[in-house]
C-alpha positions in Angstrom: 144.6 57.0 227.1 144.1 54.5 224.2 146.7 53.1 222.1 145.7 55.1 219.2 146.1 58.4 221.0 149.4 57.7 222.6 150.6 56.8 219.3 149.2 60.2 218.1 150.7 61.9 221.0 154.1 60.5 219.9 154.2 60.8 216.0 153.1 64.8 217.2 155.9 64.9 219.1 157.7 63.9 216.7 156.2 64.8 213.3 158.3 64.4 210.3 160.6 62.0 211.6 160.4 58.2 211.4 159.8 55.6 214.2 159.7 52.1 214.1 156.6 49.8 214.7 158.7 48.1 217.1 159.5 50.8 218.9 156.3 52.4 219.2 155.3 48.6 220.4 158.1 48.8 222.8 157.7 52.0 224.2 153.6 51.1 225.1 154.0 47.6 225.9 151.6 46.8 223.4 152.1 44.3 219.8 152.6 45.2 216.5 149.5 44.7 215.3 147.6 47.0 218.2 149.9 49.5 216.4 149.0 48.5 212.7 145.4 48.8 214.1 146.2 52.3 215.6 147.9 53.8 212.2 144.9 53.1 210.5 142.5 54.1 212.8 144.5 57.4 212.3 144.6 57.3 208.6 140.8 57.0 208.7 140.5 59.9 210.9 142.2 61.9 208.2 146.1 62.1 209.6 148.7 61.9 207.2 150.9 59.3 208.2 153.4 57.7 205.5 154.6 54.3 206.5 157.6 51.8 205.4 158.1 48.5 205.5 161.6 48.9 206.5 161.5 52.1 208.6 158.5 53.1 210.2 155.4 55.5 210.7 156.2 59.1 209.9 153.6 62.0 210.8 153.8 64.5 207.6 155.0 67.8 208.4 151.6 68.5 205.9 149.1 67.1 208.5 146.7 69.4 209.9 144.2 67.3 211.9 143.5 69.0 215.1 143.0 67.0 218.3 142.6 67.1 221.6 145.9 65.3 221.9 147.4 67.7 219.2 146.1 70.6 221.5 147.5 69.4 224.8 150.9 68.7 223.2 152.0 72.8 223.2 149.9 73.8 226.2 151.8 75.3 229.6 152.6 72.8 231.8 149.7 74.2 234.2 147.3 73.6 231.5 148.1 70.0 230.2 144.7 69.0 231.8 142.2 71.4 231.3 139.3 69.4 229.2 139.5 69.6 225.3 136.9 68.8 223.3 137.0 68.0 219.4 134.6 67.8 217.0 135.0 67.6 213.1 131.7 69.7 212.7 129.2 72.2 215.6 126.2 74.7 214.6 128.3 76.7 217.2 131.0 76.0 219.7 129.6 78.7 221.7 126.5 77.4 222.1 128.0 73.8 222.9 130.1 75.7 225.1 127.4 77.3 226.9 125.3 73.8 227.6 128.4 72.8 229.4 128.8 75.6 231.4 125.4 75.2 232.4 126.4 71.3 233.3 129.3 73.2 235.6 132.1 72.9 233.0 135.6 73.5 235.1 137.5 77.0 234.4 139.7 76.7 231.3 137.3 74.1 229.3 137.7 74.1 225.5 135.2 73.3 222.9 136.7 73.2 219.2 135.4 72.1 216.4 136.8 71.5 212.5 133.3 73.7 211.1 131.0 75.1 212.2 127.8 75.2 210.4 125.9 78.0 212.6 128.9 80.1 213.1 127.8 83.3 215.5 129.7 86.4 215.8 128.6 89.8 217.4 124.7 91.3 216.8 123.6 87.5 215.7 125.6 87.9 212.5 127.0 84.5 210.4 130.8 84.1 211.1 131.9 82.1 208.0 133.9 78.9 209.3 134.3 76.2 206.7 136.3 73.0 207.2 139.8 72.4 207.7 140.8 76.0 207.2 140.8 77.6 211.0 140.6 77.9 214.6 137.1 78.1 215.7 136.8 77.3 219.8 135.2 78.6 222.5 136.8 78.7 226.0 135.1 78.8 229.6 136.5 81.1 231.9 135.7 81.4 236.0 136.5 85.0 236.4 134.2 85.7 239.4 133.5 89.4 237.9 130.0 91.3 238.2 128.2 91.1 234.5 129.3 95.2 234.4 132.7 94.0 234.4 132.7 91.2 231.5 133.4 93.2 228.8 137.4 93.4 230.1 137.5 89.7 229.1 137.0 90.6 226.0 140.2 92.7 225.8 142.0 90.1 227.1 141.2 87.5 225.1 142.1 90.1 221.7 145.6 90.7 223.2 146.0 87.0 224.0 145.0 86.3 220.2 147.5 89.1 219.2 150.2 87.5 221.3 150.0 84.3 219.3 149.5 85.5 216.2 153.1 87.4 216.4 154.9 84.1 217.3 153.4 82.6 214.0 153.1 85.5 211.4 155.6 88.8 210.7 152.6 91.0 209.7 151.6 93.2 212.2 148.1 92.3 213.8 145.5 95.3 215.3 142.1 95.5 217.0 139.3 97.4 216.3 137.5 97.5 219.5 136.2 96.1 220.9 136.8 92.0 219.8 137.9 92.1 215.9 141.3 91.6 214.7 142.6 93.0 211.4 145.7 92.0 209.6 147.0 93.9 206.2 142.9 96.1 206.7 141.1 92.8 206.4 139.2 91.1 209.2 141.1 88.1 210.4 139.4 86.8 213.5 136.1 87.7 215.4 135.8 87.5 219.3 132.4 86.9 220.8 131.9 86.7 224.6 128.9 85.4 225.9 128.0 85.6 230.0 126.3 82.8 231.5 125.0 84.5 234.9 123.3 84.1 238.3 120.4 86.8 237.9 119.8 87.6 241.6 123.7 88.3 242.6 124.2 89.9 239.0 127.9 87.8 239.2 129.1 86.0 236.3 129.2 82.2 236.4 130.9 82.0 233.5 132.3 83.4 230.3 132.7 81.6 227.2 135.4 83.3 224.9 134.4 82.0 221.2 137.1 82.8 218.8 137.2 81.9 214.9 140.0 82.8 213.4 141.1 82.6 209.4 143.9 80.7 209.1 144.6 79.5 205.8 141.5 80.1 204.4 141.5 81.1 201.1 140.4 84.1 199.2 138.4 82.8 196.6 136.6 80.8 199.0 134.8 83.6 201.3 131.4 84.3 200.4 131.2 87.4 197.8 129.9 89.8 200.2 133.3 89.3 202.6 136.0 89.1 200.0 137.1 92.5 200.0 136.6 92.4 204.3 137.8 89.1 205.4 141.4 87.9 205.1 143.6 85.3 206.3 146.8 84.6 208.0 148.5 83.0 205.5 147.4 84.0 202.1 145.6 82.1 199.4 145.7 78.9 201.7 149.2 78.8 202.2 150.5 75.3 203.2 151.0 75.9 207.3 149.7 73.3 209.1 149.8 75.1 212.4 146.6 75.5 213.8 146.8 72.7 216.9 150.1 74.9 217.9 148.4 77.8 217.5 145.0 76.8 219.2 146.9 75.7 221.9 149.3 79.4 221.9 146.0 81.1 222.3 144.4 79.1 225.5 147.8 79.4 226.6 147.9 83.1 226.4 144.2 83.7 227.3 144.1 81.4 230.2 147.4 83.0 231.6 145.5 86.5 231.6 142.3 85.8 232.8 143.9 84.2 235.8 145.5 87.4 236.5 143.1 89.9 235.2 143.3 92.3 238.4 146.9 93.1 236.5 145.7 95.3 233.9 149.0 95.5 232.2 147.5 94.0 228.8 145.6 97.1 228.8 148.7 98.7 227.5 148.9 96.5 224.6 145.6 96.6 223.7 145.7 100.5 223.5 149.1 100.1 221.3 147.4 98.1 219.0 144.3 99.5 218.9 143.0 100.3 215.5 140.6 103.3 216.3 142.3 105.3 219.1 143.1 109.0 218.0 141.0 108.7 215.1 137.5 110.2 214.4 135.0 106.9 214.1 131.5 106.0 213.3 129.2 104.4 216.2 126.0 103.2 216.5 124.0 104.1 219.3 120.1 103.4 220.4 119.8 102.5 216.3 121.5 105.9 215.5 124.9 106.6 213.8 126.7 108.9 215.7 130.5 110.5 215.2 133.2 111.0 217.6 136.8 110.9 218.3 138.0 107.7 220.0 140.4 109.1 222.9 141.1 106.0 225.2 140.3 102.9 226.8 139.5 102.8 230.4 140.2 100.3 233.2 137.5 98.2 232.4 138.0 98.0 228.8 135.5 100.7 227.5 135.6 102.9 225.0 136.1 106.4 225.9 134.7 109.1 223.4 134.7 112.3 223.2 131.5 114.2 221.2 130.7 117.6 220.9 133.2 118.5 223.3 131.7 116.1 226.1 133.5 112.5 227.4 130.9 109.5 227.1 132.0 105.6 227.4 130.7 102.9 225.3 130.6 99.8 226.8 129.8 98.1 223.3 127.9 98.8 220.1 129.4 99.1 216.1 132.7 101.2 215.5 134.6 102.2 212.5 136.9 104.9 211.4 135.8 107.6 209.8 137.1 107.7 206.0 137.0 111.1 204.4 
């Protein structure tokens, strides 16, 4: 690891509070002037760092640069050395995600990136994902499931969102199946799961779990045709610079499920928080709207439906509830 990064590591660790140049030189062998030349390097990176003379370097509590560094600091201890990669700006970090899986990217590989400029989410659609504002990352996943499976990541990954998002927000988070998450009726984060696949077994090689969630974006900053859809989870761009802890709350949570997916406990949570069940909802199917009454979620994460008295299961397509 280079100077500069084990001097992020340890203004991270200990952001808001003051530590000498000295010491930092002490602690990694290294003179004062690597660690002048470190700081700065930092500053130009965009970290807000506030430095004394006669105290120190301090991290502000106001910094929200993520890193790879900035990630790994609040992962599980099993995870401290999965690969994370950073970028300040991707088309997509699914697509980057997907050329490294193809170039046999290990299980638990993330791609993040600041913006994306090409963000996808489901049916080809634009996810909006400006700069400094949220979590937009894409994780491989090994699961060793048949492509008829897959769609069960997907659940997982939403409760592993879910599971973060209540360790950093009170308000109550739900999903409308099968990969959106909605927070006080407005859209907060988008799941899309892609399949990269061996065609004659039909088995998955991998998954890539892309996630892009509003964080502090603000309102008047969406694009007019999602302001009265899209929200955040901290209103109007509140000040919380969060997002490496919570980056890394979500990997932890959606790595710690996928490697245990044959316990289908999750399931339960995803049912509890599910947005739809028990309601009458609005489908689309072979480019028809259709109507039916959303009764459960099976074993593989499908939606079961019950319509004109019959059971069917949707394995994906466009759902809504039904407003009268």
């Amino acid at each position: 690891m280079s100077v500069k990064n084990e001097i992020l590591n340890i203004l991270e660790t200990n952001k808001g509070k003051t530590i000498s140049g000295q010491e930092l030189a002490d602690i990694l062998d290294v003179s004062r002037t690597a660690v002048w030349k470190a700081i700065n390097l930092l500053k130009q990176d965009g970290y807000i760092i506030d430095a004394s003379s006669n105290k120190g370097y301090s991290l502000s509590t106001s910094s929200d640069v993520v890193s790879s560094e900035s990630i790994r600091m609040f992962l599980n201890e099993e995870f401290k050395e999965i690969p994370i990669s950073v970028f300040k700006s991707l088309p997509s970090t699914n697509t980057k995600a997907k050329e490294e899986a193809i170039l046999n990217a290990v299980h638990g590989t993330v791609i993040f990136s600041d913006e994306q400029t090409s963000g996808r989410g489901r049916f080809g659609r634009e996810f909006f994902s400006p700069a400094d504002s949220g979590i937009y990352m894409s994780i491989i996943l090994k699961p060793y499931l048949n492509i008829s499976s897959s769609v069960l990541i997907t659940t997982a990954a939403a409760v592993g969102v879910l599971r973060a998002l209540d360790k950093f927000t009170d308000e109550e988070a739900q999903i409308k199946w099968v990969n959106d998450i909605f927070m006080n009726g407005k859209k907060v984060c988008g799941i899309l799961t892609e399949a990269v696949t061996d065609f004659e077994s039909g088995n998955v090689e991998s998954i890539i779990v892309g996630i892009g969630l509003n964080v502090k974006t603000k309102m008047e900053d969406f694009p007019d045709d999602l302001k009265n859809k899209a929200g955040s989870l901290f209103i109007n761009g509140k000040d919380t610079s969060i997002r490496s802890q919570l980056a890394a709350e979500i990997i932890n949570n959606i790595l710690t499920i996928s490697n245990n997916l044959e316990n289908k406990e999750f399931l339960k949570e995803y049912k509890s928080r599910s947005l739809i069940l028990g309601k009458q909802i609005i489908y689309t199917k072979n480019n028809k709207v259709e109507e039916a009454f959303a009764q459960d979620i099976d074993d593989s994460g499908r939606l079961v439906i019950v319509k004109d008295g019959k059971i069917e299961v949707l394995s994906s397509g466009e759902v809504s509830v039904k407003i009268y």
